[in-house]
C-alpha positions as a Markdown table, in Angstrom:
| # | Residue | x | y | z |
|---|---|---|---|---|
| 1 | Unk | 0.0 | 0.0 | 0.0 |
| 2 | Unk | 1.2 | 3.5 | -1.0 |
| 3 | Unk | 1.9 | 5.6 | 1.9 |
| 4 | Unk | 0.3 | 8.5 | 2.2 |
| 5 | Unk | 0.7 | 11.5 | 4.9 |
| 6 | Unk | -2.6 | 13.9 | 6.2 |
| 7 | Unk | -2.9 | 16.7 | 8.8 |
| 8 | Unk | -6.3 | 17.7 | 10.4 |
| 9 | Unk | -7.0 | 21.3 | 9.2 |
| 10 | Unk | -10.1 | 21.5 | 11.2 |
| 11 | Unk | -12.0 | 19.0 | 13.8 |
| 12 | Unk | -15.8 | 20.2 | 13.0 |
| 13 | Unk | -17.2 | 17.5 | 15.6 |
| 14 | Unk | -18.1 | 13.9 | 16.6 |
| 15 | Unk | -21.1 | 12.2 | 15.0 |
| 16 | Unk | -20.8 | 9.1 | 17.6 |
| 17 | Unk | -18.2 | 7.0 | 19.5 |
| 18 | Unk | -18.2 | 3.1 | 19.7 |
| 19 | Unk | -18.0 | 0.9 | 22.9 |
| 20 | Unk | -13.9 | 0.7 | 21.9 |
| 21 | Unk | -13.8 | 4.9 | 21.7 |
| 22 | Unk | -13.7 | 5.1 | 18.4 |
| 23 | Unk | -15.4 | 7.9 | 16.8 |
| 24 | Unk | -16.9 | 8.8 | 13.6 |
| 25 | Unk | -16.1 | 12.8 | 12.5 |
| 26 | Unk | -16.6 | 15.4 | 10.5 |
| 27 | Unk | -12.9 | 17.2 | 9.7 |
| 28 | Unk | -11.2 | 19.2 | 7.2 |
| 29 | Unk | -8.2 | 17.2 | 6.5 |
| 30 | Unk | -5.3 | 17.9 | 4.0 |
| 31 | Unk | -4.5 | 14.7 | 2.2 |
| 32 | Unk | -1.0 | 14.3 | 1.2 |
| 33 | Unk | -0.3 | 18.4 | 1.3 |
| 34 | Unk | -3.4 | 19.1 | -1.1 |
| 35 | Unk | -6.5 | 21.5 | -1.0 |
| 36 | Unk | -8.5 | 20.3 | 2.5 |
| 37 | Unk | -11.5 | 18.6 | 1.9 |
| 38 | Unk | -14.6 | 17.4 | 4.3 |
| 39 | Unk | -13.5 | 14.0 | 5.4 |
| 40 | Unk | -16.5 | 12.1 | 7.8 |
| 41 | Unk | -14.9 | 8.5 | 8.8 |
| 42 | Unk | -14.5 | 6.7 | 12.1 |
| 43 | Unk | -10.7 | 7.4 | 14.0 |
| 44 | Unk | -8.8 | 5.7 | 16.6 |
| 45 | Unk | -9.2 | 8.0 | 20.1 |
| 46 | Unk | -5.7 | 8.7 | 19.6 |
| 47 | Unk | -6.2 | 9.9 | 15.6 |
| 48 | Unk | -3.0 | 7.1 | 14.6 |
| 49 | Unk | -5.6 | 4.6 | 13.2 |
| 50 | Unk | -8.6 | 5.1 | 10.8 |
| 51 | Unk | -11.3 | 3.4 | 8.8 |
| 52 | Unk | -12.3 | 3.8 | 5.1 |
| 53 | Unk | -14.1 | 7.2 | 4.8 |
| 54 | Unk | -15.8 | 9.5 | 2.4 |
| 55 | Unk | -14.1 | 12.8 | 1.4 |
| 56 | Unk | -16.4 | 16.3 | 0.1 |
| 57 | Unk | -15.9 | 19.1 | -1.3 |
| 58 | Unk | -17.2 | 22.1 | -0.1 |
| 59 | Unk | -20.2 | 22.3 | -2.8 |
| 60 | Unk | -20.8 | 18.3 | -2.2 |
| 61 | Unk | -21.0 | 18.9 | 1.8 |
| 62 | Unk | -23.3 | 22.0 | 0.8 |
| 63 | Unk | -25.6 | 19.6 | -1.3 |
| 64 | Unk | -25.5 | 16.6 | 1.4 |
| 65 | Unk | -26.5 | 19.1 | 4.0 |
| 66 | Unk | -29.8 | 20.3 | 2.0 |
| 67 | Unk | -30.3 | 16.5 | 1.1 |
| 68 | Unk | -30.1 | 16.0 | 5.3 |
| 69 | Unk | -32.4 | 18.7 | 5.4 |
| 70 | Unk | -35.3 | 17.3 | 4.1 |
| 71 | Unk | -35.3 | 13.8 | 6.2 |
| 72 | Unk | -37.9 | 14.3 | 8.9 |
């Protein structure tokens, strides 16, 4: 596996935590020194270990937040 490097611009806030303390977030992470993008995917408590994840741009976060909107 390539290796890869990232730094947490932003932590925006924790969607849950599991019985092991690990916790799904919302962040604005730089991915190998690029542009930051929205990143929601579950982290270690101490941020060394991760799970797969889903990274946004700003206009895709915009349009899952009025997609979120409408759920009742």
């Amino acid at each position: 596996m390539a290796e890869f490097t990232y730094e947490i611009v932003e932590s925006i806030g924790v969607i849950s935590e599991n019985n092991k303390g690990w916790t799904k977030e919302l962040n604005l992470i730089s991915w190998n020194g690029r542009e930051p993008k929205y990143d929601i995917r579950e982290w270690s408590p101490d941020h060394d270990k991760m799970n797969k994840g889903i990274t946004l741009n700003k206009d895709e976060l915009v349009a899952l937040k009025e997609i979120i909107s409408d759920i009742e």
